[in-house]
C-alpha positions in Angstrom: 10.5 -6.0 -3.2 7.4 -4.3 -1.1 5.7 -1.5 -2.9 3.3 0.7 -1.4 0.9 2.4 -3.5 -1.4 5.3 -2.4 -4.2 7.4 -4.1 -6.3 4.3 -5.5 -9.8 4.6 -7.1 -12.1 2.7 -5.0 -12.7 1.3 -8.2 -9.2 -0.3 -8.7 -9.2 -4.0 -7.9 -5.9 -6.5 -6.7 -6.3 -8.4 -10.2 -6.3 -4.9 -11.5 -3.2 -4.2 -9.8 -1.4 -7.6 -10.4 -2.1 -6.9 -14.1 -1.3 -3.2 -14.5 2.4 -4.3 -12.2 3.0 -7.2 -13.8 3.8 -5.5 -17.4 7.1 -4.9 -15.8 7.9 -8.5 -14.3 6.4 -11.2 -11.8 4.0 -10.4 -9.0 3.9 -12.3 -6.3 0.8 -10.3 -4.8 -1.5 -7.2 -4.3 -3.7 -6.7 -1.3 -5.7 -3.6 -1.3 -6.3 -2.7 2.2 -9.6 -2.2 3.7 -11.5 -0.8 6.3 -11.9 -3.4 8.9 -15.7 -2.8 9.7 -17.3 -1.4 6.2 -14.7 -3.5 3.8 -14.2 -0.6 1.9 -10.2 0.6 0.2 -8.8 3.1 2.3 -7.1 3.9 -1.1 -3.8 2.1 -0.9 -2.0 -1.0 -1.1 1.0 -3.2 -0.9 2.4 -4.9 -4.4 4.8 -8.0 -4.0 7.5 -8.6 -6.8 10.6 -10.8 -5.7 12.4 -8.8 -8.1 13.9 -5.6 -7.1 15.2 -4.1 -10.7 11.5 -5.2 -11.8 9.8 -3.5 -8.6 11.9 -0.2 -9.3 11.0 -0.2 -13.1 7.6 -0.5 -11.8 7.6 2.1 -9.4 9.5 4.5 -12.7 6.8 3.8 -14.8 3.7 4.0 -12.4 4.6 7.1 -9.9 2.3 9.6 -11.2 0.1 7.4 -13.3 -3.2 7.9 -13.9 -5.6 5.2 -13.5 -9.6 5.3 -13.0 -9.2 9.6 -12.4 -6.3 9.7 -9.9 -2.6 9.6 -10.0 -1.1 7.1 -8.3 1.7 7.7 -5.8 4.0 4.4 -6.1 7.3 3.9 -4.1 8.8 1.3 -2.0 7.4 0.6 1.0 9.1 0.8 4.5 9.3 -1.9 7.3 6.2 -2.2 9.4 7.2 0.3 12.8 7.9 -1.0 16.4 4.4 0.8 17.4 5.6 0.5 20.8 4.6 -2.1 24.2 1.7 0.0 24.9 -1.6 0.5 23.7 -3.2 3.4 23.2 -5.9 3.6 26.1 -2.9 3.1 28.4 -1.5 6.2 26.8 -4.4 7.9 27.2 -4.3 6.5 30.9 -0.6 8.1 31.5 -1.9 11.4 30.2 -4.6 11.6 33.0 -1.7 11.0 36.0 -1.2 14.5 38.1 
């Protein structure tokens, strides 16, 4: 199961994480996701546990947690979207037609 978990302390760390989700089974991996020029959290990531009735008591027990001064937000996350064949300067392109 995929969990997505918002809010984070910039503080909060993926050992951090893999220990604070793996008091409710086996994690199979945390990435924090960061800012691709300054390396810095943007304040969420994604938690890997190959069980789903461990990821959900997870998710129970952590939604609304606090940790390092902010609640966490904790649910499953969804599929990655289609973001579509186009990138965005040709969108911004199409807008500039008559």
């Amino acid at each position: 199961m995929n969990i997505y978990v918002s809010n984070l302390s910039f503080k909060v760390t993926e050992e951090s994480l893999i220990s604070m989700f793996s008091k409710f089974g086996t994690v199979s991996s945390a990435k924090i996701i960061k800012d691709r020029e300054t390396q810095q959290s943007r304040g969420f990531a994604f938690v890997e546990m190959p069980s789903e009735a461990e990821g959900r008591q997870a998710i129970s027990n952590l939604n609304h947690k606090e940790v390092e001064g902010r609640l966490l937000s904790v649910s499953v996350a969804r599929e990655k979207s289609d973001r579509g064949s186009q990138s965005s300067y040709s969108r911004r392109e199409d807008k500039r037609r008559w």
